[in-house]
N, C-alpha and C positions, 0 to 999 in steps of 0.2 A: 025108850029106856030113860028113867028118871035121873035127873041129874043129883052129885053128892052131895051133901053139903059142905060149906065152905068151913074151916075147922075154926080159924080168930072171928072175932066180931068185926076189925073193920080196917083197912088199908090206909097209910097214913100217906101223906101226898109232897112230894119232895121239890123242896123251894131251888127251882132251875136254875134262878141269878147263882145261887149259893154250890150247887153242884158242878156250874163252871169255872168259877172261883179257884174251889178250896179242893185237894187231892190228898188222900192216904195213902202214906209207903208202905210197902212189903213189914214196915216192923212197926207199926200203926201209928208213926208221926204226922202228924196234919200240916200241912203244907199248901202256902197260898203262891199265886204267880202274882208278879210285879202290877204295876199301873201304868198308863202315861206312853204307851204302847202304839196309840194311835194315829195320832197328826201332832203338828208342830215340832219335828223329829230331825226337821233341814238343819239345824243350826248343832243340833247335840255332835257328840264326836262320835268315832266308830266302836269307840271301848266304853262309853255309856250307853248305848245302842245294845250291842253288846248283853253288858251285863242287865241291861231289862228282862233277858227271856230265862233267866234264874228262877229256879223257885227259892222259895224265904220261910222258912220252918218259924210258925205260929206259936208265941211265947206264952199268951194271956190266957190263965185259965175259962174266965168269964170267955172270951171270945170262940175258945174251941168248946165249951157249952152250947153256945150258942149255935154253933154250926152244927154240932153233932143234934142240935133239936130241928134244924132245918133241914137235915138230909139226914133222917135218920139211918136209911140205909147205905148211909156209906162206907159204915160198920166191915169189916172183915166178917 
């Protein structure tokens, strides 16, 4: 049985650093998670701790250009 053909011309390929990043909400606010997450963490307190695992809603237009070209489909 022959195969169909594929209907676009070509699949565009999604920059993985940038799809662990950056997240869209249910009302398509882009939204990134904090930094600084990972070691040297002994000395912070527990309400800066804390408020690291916040996500931070992305003001720059430039910047959410940018993301919306590295992961295209993260589009709703």
């Amino acid at each position: 049985m022959p195969r169909k053909p594929k209907a676009g011309k070509y699949k565009l390929k999604t920059h993985k650093a940038t799809s662990k990043r950056f997240r869209l909400t249910g009302s398509g606010v882009l939204v990134r998670t904090k930094g600084g997450k990972s070691h040297f963490r002994r000395r912070t307190s527990d309400r800066t701790k804390a408020l690291l695992s916040e996500m931070v809603v992305v003001e720059g237009k430039r910047i959410i250009k940018r993301v919306k070209h590295l992961a295209p489909y993260m589009e709703k």
